[in-house]
C-alpha positions as CSV (number, residue, x, y, z in Angstrom):
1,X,82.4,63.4,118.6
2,X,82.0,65.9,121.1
3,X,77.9,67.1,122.2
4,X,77.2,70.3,123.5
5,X,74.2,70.8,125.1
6,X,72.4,74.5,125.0
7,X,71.7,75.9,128.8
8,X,68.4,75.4,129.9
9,X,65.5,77.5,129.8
10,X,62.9,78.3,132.5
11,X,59.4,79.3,132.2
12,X,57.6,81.4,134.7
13,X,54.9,79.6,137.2
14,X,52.8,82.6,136.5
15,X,54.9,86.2,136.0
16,X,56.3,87.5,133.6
17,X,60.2,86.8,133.4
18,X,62.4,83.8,134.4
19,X,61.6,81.6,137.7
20,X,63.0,83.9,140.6
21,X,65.6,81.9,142.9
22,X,68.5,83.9,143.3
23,X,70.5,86.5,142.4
24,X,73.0,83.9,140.8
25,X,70.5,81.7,138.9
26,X,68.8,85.0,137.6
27,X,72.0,86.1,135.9
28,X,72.9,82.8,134.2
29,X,69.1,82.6,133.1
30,X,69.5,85.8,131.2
31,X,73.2,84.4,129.9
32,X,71.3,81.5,128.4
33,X,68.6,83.3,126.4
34,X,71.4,85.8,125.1
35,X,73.0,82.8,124.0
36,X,70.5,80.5,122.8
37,X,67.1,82.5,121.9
38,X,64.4,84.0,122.9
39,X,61.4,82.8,125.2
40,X,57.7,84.0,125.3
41,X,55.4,82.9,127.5
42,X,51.6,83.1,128.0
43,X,50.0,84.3,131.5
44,X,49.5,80.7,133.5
45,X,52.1,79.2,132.3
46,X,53.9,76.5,135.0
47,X,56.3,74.2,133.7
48,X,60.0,74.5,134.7
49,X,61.3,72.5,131.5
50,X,62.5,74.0,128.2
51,X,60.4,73.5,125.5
52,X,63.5,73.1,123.1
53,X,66.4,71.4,123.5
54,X,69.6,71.5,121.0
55,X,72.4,69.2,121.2
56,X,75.0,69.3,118.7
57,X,77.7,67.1,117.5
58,X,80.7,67.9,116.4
59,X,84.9,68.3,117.1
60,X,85.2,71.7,118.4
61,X,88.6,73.6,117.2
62,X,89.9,77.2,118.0
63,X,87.9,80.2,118.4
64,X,84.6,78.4,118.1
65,X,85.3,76.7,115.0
66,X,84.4,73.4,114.2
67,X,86.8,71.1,112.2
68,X,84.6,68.2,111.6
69,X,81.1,67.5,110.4
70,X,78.6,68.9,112.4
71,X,75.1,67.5,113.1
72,X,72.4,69.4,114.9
73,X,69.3,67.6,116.6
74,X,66.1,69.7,117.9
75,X,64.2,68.1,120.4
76,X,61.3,68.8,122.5
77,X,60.4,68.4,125.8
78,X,56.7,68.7,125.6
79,X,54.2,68.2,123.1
80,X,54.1,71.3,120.5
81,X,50.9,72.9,118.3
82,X,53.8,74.3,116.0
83,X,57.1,74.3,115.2
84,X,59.3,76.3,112.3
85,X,63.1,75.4,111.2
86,X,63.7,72.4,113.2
87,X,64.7,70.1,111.0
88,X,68.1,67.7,112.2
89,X,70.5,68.9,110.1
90,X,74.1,67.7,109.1
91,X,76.5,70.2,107.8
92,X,79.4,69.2,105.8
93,X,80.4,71.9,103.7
94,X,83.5,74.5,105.3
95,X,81.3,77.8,105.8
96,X,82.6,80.9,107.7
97,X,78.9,81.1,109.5
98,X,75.9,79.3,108.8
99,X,72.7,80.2,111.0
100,X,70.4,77.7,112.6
101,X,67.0,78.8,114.1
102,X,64.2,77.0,115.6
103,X,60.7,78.0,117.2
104,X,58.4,76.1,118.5
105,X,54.9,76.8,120.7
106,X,53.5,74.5,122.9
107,X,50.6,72.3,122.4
108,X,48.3,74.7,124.4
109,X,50.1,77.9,122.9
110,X,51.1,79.3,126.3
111,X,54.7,79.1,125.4
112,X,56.4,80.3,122.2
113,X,60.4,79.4,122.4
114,X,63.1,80.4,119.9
115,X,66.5,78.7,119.8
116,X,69.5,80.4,117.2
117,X,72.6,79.1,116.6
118,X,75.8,79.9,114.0
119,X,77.8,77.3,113.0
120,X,81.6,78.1,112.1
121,X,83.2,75.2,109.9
122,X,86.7,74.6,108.6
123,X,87.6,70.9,108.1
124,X,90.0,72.3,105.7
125,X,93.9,72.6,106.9
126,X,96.3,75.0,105.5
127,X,98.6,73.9,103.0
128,X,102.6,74.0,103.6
129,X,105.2,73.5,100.6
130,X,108.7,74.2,100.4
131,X,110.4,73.6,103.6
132,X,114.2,74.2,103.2
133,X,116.9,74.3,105.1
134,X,120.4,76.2,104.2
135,X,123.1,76.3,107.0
136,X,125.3,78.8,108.8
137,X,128.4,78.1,111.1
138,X,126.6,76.5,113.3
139,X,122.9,77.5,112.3
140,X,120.2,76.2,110.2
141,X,118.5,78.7,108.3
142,X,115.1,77.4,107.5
143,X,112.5,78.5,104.7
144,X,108.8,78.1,104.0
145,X,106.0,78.9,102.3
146,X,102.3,78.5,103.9
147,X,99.3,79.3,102.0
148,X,97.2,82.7,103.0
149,X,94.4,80.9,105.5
150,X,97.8,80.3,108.1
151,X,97.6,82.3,110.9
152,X,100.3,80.9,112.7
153,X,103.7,79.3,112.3
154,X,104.9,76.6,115.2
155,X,108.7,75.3,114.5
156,X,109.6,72.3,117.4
157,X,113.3,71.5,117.2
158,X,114.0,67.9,118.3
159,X,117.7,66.4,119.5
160,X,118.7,63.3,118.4
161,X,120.5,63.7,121.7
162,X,119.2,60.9,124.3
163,X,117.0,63.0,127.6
164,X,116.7,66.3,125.2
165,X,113.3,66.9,125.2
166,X,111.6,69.0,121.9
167,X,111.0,72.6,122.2
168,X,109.6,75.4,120.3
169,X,111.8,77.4,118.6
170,X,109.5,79.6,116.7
171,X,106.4,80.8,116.8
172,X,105.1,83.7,114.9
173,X,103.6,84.5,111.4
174,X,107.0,84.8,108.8
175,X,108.5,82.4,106.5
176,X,111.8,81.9,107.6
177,X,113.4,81.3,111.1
178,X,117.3,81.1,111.8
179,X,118.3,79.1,114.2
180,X,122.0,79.5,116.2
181,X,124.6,78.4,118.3
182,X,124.3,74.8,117.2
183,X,126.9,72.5,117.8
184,X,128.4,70.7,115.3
185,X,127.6,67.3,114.3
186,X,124.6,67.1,116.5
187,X,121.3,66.1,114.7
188,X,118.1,67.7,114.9
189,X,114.6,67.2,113.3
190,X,112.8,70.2,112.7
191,X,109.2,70.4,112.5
192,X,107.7,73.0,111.0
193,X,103.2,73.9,111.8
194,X,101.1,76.0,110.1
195,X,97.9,76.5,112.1
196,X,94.9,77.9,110.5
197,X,92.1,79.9,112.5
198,X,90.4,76.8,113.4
199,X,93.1,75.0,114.9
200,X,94.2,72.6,111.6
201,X,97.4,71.7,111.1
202,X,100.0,70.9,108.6
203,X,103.2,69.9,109.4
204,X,106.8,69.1,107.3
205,X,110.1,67.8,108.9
206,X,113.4,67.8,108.1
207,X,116.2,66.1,109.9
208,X,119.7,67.9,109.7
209,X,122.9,67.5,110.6
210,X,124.9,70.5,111.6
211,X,127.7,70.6,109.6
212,X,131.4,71.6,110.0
213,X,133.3,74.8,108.7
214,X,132.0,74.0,105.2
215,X,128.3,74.4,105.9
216,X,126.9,74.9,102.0
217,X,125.7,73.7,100.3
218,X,124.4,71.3,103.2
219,X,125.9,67.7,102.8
220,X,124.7,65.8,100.3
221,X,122.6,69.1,98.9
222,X,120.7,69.0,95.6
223,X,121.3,72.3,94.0
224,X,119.6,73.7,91.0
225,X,121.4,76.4,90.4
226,X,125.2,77.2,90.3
227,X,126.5,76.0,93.3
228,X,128.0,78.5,96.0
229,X,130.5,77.0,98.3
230,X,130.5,78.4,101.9
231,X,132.8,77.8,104.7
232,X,133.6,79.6,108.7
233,X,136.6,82.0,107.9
234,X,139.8,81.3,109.4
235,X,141.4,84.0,111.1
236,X,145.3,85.1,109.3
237,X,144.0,83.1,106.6
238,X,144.7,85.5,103.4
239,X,143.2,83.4,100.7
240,X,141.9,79.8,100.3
241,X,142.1,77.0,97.9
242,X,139.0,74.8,96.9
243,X,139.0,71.9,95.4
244,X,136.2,70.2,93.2
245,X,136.6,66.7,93.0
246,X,134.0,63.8,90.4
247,X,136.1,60.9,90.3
248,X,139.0,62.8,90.2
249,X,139.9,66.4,91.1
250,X,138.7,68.6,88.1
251,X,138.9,72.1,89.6
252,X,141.3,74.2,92.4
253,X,140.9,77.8,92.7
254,X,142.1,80.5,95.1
255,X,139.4,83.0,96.4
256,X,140.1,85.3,99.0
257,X,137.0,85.3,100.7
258,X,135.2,82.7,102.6
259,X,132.6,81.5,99.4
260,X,133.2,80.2,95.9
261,X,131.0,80.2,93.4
262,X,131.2,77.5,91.0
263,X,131.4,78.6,87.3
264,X,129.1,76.8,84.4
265,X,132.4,75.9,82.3
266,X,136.6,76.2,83.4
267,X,139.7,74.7,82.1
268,X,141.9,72.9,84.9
269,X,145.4,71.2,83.6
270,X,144.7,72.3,80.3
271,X,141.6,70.5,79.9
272,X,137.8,71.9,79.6
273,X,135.2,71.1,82.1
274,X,131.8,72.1,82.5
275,X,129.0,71.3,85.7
276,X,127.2,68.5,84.4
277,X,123.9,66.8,86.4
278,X,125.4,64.4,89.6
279,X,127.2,64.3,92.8
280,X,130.7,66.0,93.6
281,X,132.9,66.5,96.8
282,X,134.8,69.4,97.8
283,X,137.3,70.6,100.4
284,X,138.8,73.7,101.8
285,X,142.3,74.6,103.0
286,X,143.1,78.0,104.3
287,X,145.9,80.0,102.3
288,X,148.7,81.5,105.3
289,X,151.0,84.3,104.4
290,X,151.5,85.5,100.7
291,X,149.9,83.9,98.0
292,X,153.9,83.0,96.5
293,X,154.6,81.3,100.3
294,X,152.3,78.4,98.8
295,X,151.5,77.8,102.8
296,X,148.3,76.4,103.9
297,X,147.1,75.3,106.9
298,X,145.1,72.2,107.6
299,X,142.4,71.2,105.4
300,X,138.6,72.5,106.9
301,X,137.1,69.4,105.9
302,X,135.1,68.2,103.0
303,X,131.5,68.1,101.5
304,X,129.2,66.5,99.0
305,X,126.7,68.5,96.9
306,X,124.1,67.2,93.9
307,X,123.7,69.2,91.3
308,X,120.4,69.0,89.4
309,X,120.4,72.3,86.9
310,X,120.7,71.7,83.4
């Protein structure tokens, strides 16, 4: 726990004002009763001492925010006739200002001191849910959703790579980043930080493995819906044939563009198919010349995807 101690203040060996030393002191007197309270004294007063002294305990966050309980002890440095508000106090509960105030007078009433003080708590962090990734041709694509006390979003991107050190990627207030220029087959860990005004955190990571020209679903993917098949377009190529393989292949098809999207129900071979719950692999070969030249070229690769949907 960190204790803060409230400046000093000086009573007057017999004028009205602050001891006189030097133009320095003098200023940072009158700092310390704008920021702690307010001091009256009584003509013959000598003492140099405070009559009040706060000390408070408590983790200290951003922008004068606490982020832990926060206790507040009064204490006096010479006996007092009277004193109002002064109570230790504990504070526990998150509060976007509570105010403290404390007066005492001395025991012979020459001296009438005032201390205030507003305590900012938030012990509480914000809340971070559905961090996904989707991928690109070499590029992660990654989603989130942060609850309305973030101020801030941090996203570190870590190599699996040995002397790569972590860097920040991100940092800004949306819910989404793209990331580029990946190379493929490397591994990464992303971690994604939503940061509140106090300084809390809450923090997801993902570790992903860039994938090859067929980049989505991601490898091993669960997908609810129907599944779209993606994959880096070959140049010349004219059309494509996919292939959907569970334990044996059950589907080819020919689209001319780069993606495939996978229907609820076909018939392949003269036999009726339809996506059930569980795990399936497909590949990619690009389509060269006219459709009738049944010419491919070398197979992009395969891919796994789970699909969860009813």
């Amino acid at each position: 726990m960190r204790r803060i101690l409230i400046p000093a203040l000086r009573r007057n060996g017999g004028r009205s004002g602050f001891l006189r030393r030097s133009a320095s002191a003098r200023t940072g007197a009158i700092a310390a009763v704008v920021a702690a309270g307010t001091l009256a004294l009584a003509s013959g007063a000598s003492s140099d001492a405070p009559l009040i002294t706060l000390s408070i305990y408590g983790s200290l966050g951003a922008n004068g925010w606490y982020v832990s309980n926060v206790t507040l002890n009064w204490s006096f440095t010479a006996p007092i006739a009277s004193s109002t508000g002064c109570s230790n106090v504990t504070l526990t509960a998150d509060t976007p200002g509570t105010a403290y105030s404390c007066t005492a007078t001395s025991l012979d009433r020459s001296t009438t001191m005032t201390i205030n003080k507003t305590i900012k708590l938030d012990k509480t962090p914000p809340t971070l849910s559905k961090v996904l990734a989707s991928g690109g041709y070499r590029t992660f694509r990654l989603r989130w959703l942060a609850s309305s006390d973030a101020q801030a979003i941090q996203v570190v991107r870590a190599s699996a790579a040995p002397g790569v050190k972590p860097i920040v990627v991100y940092n800004g207030s949306g819910k989404s980043f793209r990331d580029t220029r990946l190379r493929i087959g490397a591994r990464y860990r992303y971690t994604v930080t939503a940061i509140d005004q106090a300084g809390n955190r809450a923090s997801r990571t993902l570790a992903l493995t860039v994938p090859g020209a067929l980049f989505a679903p991601l490898q091993g993917e669960r997908v609810s819906g129907l599944p779209v098949l993606r994959w880096a377009p070959v140049k010349r190529a004219r059309y494509y044939n996919v292939q959907l393989v569970r334990g044996k292949k059950i589907l080819s098809a020919w689209p001319a563009t780069n993606h495939f999207r996978v229907p609820r129900s076909w018939v392949f071979e003269g036999q009726r198919y339809r996506l059930h719950r569980g795990a399936y692999q497909w590949y990619v070969w690009p389509g060269l010349g006219t459709f009738s030249a049944n010419r491919y070229g070398g197979a992009l690769g395969g891919s796994s995807f789970v699909f969860a949907g009813r």
